[in-house]
gemmi code that builds the backbone of each chain (N, CA, C; Angstrom):
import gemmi

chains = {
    "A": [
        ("UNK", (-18.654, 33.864, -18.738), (-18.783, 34.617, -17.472), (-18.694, 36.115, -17.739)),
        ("UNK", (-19.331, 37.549, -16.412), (-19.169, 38.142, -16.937), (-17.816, 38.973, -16.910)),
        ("UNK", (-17.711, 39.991, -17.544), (-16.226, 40.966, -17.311), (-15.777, 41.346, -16.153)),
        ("UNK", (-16.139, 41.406, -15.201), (-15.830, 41.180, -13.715), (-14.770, 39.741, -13.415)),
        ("UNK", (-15.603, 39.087, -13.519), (-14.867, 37.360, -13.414), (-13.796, 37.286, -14.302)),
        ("UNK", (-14.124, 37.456, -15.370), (-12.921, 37.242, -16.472), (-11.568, 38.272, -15.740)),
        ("UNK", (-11.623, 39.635, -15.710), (-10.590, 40.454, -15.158), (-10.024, 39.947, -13.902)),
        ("UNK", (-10.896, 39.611, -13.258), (-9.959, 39.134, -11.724), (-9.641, 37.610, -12.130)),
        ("UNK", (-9.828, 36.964, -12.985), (-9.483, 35.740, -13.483), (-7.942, 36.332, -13.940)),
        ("UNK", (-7.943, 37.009, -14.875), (-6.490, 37.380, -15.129), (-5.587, 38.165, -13.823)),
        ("UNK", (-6.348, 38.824, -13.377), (-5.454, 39.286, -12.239), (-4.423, 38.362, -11.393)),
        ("UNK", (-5.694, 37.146, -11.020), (-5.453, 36.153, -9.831), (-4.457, 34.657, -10.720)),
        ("UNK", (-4.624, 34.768, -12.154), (-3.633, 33.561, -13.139), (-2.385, 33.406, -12.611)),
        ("UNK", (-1.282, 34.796, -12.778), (0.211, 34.632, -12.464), (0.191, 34.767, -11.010)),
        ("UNK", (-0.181, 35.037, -10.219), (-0.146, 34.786, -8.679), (-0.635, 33.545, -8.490)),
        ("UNK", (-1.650, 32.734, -8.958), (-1.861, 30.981, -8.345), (-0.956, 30.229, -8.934)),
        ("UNK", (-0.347, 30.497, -10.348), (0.566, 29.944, -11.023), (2.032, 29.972, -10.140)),
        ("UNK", (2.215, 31.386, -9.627), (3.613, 31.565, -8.822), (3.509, 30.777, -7.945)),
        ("UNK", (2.377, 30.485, -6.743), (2.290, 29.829, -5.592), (2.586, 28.771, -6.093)),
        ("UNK", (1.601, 28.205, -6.800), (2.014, 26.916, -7.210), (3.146, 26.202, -7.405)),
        ("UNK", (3.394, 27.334, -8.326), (5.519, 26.841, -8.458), (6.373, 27.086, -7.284)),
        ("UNK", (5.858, 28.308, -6.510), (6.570, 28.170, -5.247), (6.624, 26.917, -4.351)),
        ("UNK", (5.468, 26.767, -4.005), (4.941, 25.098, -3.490), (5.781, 24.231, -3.639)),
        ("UNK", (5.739, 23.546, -5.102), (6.838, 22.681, -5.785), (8.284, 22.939, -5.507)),
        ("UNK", (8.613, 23.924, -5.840), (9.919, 24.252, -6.138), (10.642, 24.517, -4.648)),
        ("UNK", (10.261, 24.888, -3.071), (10.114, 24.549, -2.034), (10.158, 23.350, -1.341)),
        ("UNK", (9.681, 22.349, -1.748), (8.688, 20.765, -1.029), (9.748, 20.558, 0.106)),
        ("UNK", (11.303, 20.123, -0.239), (11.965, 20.013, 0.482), (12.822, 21.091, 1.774)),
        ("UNK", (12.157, 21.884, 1.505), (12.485, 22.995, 2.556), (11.278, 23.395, 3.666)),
        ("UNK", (9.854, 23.841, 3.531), (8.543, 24.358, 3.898), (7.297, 23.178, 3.490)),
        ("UNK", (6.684, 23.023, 4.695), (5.501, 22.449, 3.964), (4.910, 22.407, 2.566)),
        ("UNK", (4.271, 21.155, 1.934), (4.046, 20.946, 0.435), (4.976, 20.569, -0.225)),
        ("UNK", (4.886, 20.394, -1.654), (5.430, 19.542, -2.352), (4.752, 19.189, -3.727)),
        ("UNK", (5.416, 17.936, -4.310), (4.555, 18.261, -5.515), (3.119, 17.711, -5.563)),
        ("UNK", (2.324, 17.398, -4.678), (1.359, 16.692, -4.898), (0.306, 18.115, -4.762)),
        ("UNK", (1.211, 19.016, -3.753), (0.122, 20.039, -3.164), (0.331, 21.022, -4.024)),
        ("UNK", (2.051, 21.359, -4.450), (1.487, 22.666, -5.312), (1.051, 22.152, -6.894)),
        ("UNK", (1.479, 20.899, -7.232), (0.638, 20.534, -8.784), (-1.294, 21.020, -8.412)),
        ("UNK", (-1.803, 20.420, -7.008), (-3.284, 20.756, -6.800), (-3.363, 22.148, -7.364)),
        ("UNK", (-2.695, 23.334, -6.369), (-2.568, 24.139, -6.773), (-3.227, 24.443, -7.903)),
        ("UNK", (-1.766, 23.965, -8.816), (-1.941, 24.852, -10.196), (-3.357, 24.256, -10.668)),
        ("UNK", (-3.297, 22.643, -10.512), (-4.498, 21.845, -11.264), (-5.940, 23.206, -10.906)),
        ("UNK", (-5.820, 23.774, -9.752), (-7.413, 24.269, -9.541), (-7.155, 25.621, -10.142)),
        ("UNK", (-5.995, 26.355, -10.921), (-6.071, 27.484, -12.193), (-6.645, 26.830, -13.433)),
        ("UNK", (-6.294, 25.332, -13.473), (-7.435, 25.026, -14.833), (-8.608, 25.219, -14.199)),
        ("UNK", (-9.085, 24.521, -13.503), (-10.477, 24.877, -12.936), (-11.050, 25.719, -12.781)),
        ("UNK", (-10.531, 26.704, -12.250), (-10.671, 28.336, -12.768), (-11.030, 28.670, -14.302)),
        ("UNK", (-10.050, 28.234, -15.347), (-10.306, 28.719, -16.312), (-11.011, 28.232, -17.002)),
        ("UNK", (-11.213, 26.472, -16.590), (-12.479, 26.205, -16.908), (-13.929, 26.800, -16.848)),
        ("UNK", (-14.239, 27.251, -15.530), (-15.018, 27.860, -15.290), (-15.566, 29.040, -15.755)),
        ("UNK", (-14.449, 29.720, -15.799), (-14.556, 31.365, -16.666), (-14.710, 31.129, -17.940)),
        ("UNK", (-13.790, 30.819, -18.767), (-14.003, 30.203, -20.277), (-14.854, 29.357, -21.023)),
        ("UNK", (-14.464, 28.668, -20.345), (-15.409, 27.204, -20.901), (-14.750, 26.559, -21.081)),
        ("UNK", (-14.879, 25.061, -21.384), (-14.294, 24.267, -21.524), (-13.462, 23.954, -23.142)),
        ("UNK", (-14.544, 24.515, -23.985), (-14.225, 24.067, -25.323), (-12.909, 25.161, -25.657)),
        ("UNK", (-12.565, 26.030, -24.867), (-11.572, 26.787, -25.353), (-10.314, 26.231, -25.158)),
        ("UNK", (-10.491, 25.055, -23.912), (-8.994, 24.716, -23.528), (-9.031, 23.538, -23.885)),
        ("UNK", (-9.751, 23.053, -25.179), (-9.530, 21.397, -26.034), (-7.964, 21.522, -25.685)),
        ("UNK", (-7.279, 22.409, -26.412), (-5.754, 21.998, -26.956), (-5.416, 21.722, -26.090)),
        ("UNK", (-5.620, 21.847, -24.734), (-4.657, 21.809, -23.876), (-4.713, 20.597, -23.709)),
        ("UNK", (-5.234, 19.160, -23.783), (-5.212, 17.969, -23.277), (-4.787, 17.188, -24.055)),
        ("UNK", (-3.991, 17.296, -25.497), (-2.747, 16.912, -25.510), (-1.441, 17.053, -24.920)),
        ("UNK", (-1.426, 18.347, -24.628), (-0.136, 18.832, -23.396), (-0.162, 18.012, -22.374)),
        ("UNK", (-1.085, 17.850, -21.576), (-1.877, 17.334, -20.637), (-1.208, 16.030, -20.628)),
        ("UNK", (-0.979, 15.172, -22.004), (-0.791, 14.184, -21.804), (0.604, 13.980, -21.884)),
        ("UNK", (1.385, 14.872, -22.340), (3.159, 15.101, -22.642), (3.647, 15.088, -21.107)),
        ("UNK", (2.790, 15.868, -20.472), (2.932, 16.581, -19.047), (3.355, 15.082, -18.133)),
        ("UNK", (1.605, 14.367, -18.529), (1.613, 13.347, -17.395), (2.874, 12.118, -17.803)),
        ("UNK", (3.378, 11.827, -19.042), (4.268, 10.766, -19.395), (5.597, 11.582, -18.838)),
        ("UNK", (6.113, 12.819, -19.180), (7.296, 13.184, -18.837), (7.607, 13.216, -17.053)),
        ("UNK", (6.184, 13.427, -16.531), (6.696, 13.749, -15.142), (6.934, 12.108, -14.508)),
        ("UNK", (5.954, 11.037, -15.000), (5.782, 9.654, -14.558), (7.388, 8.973, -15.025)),
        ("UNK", (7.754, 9.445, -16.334), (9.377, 9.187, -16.591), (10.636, 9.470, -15.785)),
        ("UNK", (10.509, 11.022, -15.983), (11.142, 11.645, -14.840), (11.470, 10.746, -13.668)),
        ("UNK", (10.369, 10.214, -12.857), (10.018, 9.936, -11.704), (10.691, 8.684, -11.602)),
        ("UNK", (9.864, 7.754, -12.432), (11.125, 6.700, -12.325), (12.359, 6.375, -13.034)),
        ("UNK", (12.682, 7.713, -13.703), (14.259, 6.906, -13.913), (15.136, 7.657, -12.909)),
        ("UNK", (14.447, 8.975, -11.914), (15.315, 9.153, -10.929), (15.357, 8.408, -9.834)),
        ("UNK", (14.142, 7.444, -9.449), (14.282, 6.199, -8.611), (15.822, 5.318, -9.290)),
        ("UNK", (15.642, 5.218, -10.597), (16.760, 4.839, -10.653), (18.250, 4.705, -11.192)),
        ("UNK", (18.263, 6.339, -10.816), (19.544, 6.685, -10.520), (20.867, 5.937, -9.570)),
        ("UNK", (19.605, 5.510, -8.457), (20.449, 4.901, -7.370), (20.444, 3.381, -7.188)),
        ("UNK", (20.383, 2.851, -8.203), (20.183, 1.115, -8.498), (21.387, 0.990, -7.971)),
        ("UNK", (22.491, 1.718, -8.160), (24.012, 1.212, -7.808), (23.804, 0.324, -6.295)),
        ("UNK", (22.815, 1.485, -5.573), (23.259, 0.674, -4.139), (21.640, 0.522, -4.159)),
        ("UNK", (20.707, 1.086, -4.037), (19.186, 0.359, -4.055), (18.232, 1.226, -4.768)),
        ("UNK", (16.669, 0.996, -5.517), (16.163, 1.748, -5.947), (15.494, 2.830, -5.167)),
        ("UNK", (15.703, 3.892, -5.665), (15.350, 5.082, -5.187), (16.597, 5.892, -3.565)),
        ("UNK", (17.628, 5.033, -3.992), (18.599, 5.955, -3.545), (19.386, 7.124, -3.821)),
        ("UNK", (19.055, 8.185, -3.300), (19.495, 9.770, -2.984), (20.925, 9.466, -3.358)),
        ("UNK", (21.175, 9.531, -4.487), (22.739, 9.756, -4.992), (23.050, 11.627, -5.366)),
        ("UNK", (22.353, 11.943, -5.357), (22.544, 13.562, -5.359), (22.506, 14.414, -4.157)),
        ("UNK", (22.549, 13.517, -3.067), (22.308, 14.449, -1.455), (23.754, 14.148, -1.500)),
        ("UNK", (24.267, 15.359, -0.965), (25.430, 15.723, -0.229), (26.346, 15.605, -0.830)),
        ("UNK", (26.736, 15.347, -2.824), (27.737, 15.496, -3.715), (28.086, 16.669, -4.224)),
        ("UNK", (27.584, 17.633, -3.481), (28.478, 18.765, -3.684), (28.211, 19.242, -5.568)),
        ("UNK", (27.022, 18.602, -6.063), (26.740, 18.726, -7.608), (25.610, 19.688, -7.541)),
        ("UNK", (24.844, 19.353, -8.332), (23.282, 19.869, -8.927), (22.376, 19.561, -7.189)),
        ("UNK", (22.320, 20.456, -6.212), (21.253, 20.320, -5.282), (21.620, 19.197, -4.550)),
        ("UNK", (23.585, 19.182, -4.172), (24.294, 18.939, -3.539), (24.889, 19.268, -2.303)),
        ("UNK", (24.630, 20.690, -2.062), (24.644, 20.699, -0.733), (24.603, 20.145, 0.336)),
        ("UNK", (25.434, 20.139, 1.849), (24.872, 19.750, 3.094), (23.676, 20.705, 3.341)),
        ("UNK", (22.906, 20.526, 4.495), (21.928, 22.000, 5.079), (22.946, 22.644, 5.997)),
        ("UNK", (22.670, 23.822, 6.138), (23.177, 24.900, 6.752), (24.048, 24.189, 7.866)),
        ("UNK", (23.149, 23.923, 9.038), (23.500, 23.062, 10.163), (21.804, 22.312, 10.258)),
        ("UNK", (22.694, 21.358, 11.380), (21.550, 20.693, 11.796), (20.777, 21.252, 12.935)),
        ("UNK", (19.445, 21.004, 12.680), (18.539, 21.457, 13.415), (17.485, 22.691, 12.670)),
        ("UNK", (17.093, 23.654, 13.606), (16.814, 25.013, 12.870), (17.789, 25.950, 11.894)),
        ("UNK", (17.397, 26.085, 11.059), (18.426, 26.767, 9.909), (17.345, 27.297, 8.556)),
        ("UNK", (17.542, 28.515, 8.434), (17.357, 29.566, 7.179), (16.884, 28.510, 6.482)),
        ("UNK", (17.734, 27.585, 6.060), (17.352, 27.032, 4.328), (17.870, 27.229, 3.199)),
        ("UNK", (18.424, 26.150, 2.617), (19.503, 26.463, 1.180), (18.847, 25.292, 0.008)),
        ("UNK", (18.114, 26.836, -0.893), (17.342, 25.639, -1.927), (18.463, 24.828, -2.761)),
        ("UNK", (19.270, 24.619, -2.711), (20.286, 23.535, -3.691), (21.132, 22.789, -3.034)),
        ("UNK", (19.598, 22.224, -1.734), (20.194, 21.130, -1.063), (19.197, 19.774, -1.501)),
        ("UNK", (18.831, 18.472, -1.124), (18.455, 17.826, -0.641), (18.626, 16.749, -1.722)),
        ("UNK", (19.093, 16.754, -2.723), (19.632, 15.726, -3.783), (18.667, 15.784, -4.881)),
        ("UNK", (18.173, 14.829, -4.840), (16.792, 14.248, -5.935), (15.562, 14.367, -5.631)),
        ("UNK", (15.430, 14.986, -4.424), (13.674, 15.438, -3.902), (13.492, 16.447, -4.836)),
        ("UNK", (14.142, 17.648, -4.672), (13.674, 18.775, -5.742), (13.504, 18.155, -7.057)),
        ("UNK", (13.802, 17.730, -7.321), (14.070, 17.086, -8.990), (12.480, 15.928, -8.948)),
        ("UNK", (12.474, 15.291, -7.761), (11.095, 14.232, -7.777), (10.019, 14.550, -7.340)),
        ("UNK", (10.091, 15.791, -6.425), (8.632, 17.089, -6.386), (8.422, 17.775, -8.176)),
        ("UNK", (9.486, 18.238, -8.491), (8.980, 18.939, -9.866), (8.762, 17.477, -10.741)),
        ("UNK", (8.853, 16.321, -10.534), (8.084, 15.434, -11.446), (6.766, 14.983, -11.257)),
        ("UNK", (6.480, 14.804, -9.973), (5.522, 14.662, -9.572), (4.193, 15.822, -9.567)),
        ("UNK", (4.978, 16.883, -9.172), (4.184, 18.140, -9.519), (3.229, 17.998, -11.328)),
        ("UNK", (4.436, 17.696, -12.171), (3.834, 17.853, -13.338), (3.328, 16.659, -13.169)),
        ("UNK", (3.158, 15.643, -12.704), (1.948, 14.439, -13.161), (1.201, 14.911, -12.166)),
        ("UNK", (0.781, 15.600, -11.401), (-0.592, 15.769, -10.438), (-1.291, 17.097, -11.475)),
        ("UNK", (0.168, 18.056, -12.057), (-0.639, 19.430, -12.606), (-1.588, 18.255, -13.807)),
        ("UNK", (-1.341, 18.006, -14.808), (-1.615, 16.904, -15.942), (-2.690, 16.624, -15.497)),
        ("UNK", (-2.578, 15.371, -14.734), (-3.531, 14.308, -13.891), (-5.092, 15.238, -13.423)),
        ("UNK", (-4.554, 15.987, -12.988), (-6.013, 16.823, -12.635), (-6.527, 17.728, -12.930)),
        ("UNK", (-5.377, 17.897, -13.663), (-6.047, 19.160, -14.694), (-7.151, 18.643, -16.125)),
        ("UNK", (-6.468, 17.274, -16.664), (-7.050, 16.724, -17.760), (-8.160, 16.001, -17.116)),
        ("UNK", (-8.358, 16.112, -15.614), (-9.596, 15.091, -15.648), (-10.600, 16.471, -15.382)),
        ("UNK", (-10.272, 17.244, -14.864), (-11.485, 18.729, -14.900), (-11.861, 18.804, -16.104)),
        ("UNK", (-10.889, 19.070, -17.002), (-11.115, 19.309, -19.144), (-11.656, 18.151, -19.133)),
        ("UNK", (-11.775, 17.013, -18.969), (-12.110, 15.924, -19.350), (-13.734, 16.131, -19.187)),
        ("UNK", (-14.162, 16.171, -17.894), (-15.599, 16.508, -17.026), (-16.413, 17.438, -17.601)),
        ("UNK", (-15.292, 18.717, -17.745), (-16.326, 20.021, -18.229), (-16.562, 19.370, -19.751)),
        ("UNK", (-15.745, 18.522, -20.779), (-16.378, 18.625, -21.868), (-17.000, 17.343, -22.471)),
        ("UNK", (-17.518, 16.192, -21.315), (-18.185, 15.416, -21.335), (-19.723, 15.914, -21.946)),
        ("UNK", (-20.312, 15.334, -23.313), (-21.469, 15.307, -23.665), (-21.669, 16.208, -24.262)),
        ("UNK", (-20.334, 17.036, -24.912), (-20.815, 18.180, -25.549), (-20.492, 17.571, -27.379)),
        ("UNK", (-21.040, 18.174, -27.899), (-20.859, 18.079, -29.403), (-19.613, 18.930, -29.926)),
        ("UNK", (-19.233, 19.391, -29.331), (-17.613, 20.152, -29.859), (-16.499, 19.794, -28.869)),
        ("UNK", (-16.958, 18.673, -28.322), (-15.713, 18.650, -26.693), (-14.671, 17.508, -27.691)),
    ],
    "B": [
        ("UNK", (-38.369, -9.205, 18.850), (-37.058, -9.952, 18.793), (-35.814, -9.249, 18.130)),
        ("UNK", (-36.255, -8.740, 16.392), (-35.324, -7.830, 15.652), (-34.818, -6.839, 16.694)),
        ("UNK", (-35.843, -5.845, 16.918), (-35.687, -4.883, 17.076), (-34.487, -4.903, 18.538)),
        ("UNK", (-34.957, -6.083, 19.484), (-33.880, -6.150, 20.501), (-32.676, -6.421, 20.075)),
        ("UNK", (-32.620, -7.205, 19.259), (-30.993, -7.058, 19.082), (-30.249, -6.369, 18.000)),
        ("UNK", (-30.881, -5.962, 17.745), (-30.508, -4.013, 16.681), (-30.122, -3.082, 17.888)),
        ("UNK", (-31.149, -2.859, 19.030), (-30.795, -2.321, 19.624), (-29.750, -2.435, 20.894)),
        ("UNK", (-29.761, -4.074, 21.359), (-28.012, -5.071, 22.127), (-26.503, -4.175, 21.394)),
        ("UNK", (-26.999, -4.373, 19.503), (-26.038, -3.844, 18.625), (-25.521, -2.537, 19.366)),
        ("UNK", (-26.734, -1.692, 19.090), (-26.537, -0.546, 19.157), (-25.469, 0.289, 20.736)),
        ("UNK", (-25.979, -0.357, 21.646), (-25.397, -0.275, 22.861), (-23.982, -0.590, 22.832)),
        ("UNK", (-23.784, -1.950, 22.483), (-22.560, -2.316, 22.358), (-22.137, -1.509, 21.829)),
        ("UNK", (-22.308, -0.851, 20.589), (-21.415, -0.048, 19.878), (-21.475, 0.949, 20.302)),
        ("UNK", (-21.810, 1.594, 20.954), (-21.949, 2.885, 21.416), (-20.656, 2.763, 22.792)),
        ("UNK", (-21.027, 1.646, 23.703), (-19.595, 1.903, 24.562), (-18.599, 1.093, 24.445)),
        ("UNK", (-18.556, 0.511, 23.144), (-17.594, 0.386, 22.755), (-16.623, 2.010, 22.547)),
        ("UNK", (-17.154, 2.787, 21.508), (-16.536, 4.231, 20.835), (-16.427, 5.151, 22.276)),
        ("UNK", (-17.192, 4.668, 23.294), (-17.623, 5.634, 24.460), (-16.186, 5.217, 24.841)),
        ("UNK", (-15.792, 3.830, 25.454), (-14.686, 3.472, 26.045), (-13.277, 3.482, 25.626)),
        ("UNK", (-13.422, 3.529, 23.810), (-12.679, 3.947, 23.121), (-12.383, 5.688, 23.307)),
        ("UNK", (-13.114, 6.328, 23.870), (-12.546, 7.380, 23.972), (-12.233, 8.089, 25.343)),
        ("UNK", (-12.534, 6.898, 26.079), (-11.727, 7.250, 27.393), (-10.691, 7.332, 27.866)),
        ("UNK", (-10.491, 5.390, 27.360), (-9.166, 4.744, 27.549), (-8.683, 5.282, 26.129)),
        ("UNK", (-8.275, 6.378, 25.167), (-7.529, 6.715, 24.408), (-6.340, 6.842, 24.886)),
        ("UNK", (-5.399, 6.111, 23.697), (-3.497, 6.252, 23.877), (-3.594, 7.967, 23.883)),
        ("UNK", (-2.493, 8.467, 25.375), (-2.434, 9.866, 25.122), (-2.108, 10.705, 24.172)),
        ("UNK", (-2.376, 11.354, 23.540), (-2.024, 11.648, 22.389), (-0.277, 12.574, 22.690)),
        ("UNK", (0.640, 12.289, 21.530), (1.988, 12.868, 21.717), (2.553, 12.023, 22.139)),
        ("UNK", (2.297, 10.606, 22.852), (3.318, 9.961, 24.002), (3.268, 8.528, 22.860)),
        ("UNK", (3.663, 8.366, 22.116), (3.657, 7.049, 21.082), (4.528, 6.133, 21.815)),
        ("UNK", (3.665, 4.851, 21.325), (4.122, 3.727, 22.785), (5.842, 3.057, 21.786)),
        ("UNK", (6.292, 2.866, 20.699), (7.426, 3.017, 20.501), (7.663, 4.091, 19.376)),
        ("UNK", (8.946, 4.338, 19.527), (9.117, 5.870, 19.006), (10.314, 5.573, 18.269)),
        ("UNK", (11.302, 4.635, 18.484), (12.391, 4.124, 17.482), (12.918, 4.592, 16.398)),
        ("UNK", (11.337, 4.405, 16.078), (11.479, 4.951, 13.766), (11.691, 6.620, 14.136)),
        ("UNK", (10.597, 6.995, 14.348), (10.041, 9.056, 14.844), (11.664, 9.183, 15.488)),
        ("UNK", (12.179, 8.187, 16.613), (13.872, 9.087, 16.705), (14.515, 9.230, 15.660)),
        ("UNK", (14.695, 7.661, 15.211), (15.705, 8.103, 14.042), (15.595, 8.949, 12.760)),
        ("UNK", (14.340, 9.381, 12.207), (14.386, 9.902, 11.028), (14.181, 11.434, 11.972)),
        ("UNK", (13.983, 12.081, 13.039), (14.459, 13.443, 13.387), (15.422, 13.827, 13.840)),
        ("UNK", (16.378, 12.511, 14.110), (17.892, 12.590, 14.385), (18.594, 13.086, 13.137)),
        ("UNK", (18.560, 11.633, 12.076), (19.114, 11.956, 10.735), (18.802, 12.146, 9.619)),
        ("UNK", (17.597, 12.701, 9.661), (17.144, 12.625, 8.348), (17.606, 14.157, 7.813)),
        ("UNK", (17.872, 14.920, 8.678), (18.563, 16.488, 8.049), (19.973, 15.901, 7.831)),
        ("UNK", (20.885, 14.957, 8.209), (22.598, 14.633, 7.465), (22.055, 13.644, 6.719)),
        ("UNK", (21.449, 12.459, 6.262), (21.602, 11.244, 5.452), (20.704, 12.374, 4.047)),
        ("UNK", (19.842, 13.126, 4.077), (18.885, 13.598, 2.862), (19.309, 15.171, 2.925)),
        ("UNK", (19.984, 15.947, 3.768), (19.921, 17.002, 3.402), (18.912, 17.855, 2.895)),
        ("UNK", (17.641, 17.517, 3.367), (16.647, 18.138, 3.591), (15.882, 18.680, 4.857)),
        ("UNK", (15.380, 19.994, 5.069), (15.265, 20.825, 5.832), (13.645, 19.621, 6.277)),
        ("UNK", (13.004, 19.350, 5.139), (11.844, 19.236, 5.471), (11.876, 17.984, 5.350)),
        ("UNK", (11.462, 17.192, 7.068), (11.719, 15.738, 7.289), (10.448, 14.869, 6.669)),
        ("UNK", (9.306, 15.648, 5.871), (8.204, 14.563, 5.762), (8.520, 14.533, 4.143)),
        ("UNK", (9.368, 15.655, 3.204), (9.576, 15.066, 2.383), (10.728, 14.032, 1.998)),
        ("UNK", (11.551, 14.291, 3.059), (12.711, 12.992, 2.799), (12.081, 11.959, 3.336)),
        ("UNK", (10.865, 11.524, 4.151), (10.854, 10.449, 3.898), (9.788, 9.684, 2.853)),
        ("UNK", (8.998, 11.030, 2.216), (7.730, 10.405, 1.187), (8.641, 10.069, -0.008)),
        ("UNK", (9.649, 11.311, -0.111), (10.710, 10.642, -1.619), (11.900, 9.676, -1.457)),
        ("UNK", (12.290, 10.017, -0.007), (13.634, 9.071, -0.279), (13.585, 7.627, 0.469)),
        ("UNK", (13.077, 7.798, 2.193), (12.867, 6.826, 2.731), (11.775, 5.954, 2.469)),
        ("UNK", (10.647, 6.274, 1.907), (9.312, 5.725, 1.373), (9.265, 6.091, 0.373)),
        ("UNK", (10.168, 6.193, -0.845), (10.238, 6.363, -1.944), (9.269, 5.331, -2.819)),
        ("UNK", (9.457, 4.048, -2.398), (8.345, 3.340, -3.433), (7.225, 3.368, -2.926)),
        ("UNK", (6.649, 3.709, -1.683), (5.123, 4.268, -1.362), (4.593, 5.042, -2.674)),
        ("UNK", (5.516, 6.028, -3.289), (5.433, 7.456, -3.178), (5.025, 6.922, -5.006)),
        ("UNK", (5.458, 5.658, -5.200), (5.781, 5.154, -6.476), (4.109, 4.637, -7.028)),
        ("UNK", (3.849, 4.069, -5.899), (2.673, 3.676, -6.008), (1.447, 4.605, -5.945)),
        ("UNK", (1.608, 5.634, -4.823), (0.699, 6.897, -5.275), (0.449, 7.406, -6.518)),
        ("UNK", (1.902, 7.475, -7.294), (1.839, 8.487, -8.321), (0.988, 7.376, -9.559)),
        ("UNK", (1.295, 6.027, -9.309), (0.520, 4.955, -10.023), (-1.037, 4.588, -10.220)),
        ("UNK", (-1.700, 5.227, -8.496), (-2.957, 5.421, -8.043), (-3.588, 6.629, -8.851)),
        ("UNK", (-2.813, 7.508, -9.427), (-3.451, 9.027, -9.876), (-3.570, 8.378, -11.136)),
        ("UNK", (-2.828, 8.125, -11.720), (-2.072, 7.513, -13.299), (-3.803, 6.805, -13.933)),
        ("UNK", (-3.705, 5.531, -12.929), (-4.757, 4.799, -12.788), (-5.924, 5.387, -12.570)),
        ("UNK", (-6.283, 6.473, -11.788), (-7.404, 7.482, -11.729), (-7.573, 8.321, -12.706)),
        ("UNK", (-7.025, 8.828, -13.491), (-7.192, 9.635, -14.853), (-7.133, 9.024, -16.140)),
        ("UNK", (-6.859, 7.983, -16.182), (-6.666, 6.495, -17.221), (-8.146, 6.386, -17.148)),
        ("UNK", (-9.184, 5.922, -15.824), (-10.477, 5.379, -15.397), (-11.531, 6.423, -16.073)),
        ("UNK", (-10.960, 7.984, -15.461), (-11.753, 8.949, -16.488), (-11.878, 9.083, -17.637)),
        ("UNK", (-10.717, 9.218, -18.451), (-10.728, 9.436, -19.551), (-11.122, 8.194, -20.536)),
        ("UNK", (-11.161, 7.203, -20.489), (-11.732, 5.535, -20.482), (-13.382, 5.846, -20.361)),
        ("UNK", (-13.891, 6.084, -19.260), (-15.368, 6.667, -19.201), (-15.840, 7.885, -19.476)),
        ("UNK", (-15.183, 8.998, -19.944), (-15.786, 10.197, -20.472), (-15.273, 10.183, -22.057)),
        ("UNK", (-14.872, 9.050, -22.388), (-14.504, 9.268, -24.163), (-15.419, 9.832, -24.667)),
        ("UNK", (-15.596, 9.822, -26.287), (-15.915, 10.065, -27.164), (-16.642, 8.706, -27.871)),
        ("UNK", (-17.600, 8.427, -27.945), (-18.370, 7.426, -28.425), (-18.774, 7.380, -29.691)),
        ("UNK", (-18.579, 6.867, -30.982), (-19.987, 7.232, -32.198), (-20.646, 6.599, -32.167)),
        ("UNK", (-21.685, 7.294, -32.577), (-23.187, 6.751, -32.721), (-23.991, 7.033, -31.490)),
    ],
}
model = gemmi.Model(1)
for chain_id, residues in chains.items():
    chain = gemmi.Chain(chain_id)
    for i, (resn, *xyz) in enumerate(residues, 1):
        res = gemmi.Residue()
        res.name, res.seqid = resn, gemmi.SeqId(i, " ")
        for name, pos in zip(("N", "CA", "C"), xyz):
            atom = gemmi.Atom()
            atom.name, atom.element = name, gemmi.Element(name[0])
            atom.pos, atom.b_iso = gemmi.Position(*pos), 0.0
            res.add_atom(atom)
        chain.add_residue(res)
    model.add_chain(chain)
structure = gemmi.Structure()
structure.add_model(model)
structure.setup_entities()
């Protein structure tokens, strides 16, 4: 692409990357979560697919695949955390630990990110298997049929 | 003969969707509401989350949420399976 695209490609990288993580790192407080801000990030590969090419971001789809096993792990061994009393019980809401908090009050309230137990913890897993998941199937697409893909 | 009852079809279906959108359930007024009370009653004290649609995609519909992430898994498995690398 030309030097135009490429520059606002870098401009616009750490701002879709921030949203993205904002998204995630949010889910349980503001609309989204990890399905929406992993999209997110997934459409900065797409981006850089586009601008680059594909053959530049081979390496990345081994990551790709670290990404999608750690977040799918993640995911279910915090389902079962809470086998004690059933799977996928919230044993981290309201222990006063890691994103233990009560909320403020009930009802309308500000918002306190190191509340809601194991959601934050199962948005950022999920996040990374949607970033992975759709990111490696764009790399996958753009380098279908090429002789260096 | 065809053509008449392609077109019987067609009628029917047409007020059928016509009557379907007359007699529509009002929208906002859900004929039981039971579940919608209880998870905007408690779902800010039992999850301690501000945001009631993710306590219930992770915690209350947690294995829905299990099976989604299984549906993607399975969707990028299907790609990468059909865009391999072939020799010859």
């Amino acid at each position: 692409m030309s030097v135009v695209v490429r520059t606002v490609t870098r401009v616009i990288l750490p701002v879709a990357l921030a949203f993205g993580a904002y998204v995630i790192m949010h889910g349980h407080l503001t609309p989204g979560g990890g399905f929406q801000g992993g999209a997110v990030i997934a459409s900065v590969v797409a981006l850089l697919v586009v601008v680059y090419g594909g053959a530049r971001l081979k390496g990345a789809k081994g990551w790709f695949a670290v990404l999608e096993d750690v977040g799918a792990l993640a995911f279910v061994l915090l389902a079962f955390l809470g086998i004690g009393a059933t799977f996928f019980r919230n044993v981290l809401a309201g222990s006063g630990g890691l994103f233990g908090n009560p909320v403020p009050q009930p009802g309308p309230n500000p918002g306190d990110l190191n509340t809601a137990g194991t959601l934050p913890l199962m948005n950022w897993a999920v996040g990374l298997k949607v970033i992975a998941g759709l990111g490696s199937v764009v790399l996958l697409l753009s380098l279908f049929g090429r002789e260096d893909g | 003969m065809k053509r008449w009852l392609f077109g019987a079809a067609f009628l029917v279906l047409v007020g059928y969707l016509i009557g379907g959108g007359i007699w529509l359930h009002p929208f906002g007024v859900p004929a039981r509401d039971e579940m919608d009370r209880y998870f905007i009653e408690n779902a800010q004290a039992e999850v301690a989350a501000n945001n009631v649609v993710t306590s219930i995609v992770f915690d209350y519909r947690g294995f829905d949420t299990l099976g989604e992430a299984t549906v993607l898994l399975a969707a990028v498995v299907g790609v990468a399976l059909v865009l391999r690398k072939v020799k010859g």
